[in-house]
C-alpha positions in Angstrom: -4.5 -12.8 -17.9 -2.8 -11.3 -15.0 -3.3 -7.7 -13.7 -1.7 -6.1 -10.5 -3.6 -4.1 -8.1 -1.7 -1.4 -5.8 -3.3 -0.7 -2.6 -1.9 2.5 -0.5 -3.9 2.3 3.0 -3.0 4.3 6.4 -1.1 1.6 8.9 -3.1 0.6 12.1 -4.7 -2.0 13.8 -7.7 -2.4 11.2 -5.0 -2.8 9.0 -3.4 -5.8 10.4 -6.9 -7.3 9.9 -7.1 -6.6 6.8 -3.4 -8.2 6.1 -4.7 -11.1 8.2 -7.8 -11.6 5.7 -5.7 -11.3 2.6 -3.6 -13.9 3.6 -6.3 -15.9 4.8 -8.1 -15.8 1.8 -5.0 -17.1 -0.4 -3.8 -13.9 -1.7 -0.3 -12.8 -1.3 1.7 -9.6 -2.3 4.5 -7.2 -1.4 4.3 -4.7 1.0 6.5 -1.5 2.0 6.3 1.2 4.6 5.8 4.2 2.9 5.0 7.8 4.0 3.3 10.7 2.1 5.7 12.9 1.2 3.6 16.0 2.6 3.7 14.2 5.7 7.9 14.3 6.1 7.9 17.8 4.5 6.4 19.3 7.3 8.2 17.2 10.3 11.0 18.7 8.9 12.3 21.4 10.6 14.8 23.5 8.1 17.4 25.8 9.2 18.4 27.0 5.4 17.0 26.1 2.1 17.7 22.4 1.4 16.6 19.4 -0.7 15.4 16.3 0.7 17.4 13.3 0.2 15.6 9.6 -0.5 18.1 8.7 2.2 16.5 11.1 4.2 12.5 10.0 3.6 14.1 6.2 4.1 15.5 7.0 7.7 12.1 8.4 8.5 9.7 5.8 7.1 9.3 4.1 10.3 7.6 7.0 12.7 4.0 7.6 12.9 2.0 8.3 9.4 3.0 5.3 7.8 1.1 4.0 4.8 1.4 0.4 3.8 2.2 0.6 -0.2 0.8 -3.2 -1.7 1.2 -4.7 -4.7 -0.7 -8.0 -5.5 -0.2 -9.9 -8.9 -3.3 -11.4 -9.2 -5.4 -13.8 -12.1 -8.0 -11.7 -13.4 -10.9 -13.5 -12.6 -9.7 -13.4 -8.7 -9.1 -9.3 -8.7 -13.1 -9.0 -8.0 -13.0 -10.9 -5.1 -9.3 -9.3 -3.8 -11.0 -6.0 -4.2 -14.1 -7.0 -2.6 -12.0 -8.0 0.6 -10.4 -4.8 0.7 -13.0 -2.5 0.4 -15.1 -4.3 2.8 -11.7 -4.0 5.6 -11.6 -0.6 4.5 -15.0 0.6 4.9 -15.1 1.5 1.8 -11.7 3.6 2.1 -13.8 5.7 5.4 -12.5 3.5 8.1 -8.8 2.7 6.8 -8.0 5.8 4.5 -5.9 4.7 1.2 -6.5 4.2 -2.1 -6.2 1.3 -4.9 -5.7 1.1 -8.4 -5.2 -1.7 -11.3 -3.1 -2.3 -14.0 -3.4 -5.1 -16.6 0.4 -6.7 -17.2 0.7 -7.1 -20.9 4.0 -9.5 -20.0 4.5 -11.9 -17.4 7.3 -14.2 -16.8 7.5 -16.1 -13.4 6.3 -18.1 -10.3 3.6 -15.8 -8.6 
């Protein structure tokens, strides 16, 4: 059975690493540059009322703040050890701040 973990870690150098280990270790996934949307909220500097665009958060997605949103579909019986590699790069979430979750996929069709 195949589950998919989502990983949402602060960009940096420790990061990098941790990419480097994933890959290393056979893994591969889908990453995008993401920012927290309290984060644009408050570089933004409002002369009237207004709403904020997704074209707007999407011009601004490559400034400092950047999260790395990842999605890896993985076997189950390899999720452990995927995990396991990022919570050791992560400190345990204290050194790289982020979260990650699972899912279990109930329907899979393709070549991952």
């Amino acid at each position: 059975m195949k589950t998919i973990l989502f990983a949402v870690l602060d960009r940096g150098e420790k990061t990098d690493l941790l990419y480097q280990a994933i890959i290393k270790e056979g893994f591969n996934g889908t990453m995008i540059k993401t920012q927290g949307l309290r984060h644009i909220l408050e570089r933004q500097i409002y002369e009237k009322p207004a709403v904020l665009s997704l074209s707007q958060i999407a011009e601004n997605t490559h400034e400092s703040g950047q999260n790395s949103t990842m999605f890896f579909i993985v076997e189950a019986r390899d999720l452990l050890r995927l995990e396991d590699l990022i919570r050791q790069h992560t400190g345990d979430f204290k050194d790289i701040h982020g979260c990650m979750f699972v899912l279990p996929i109930q329907d899979f069709e393709g070549s991952f």
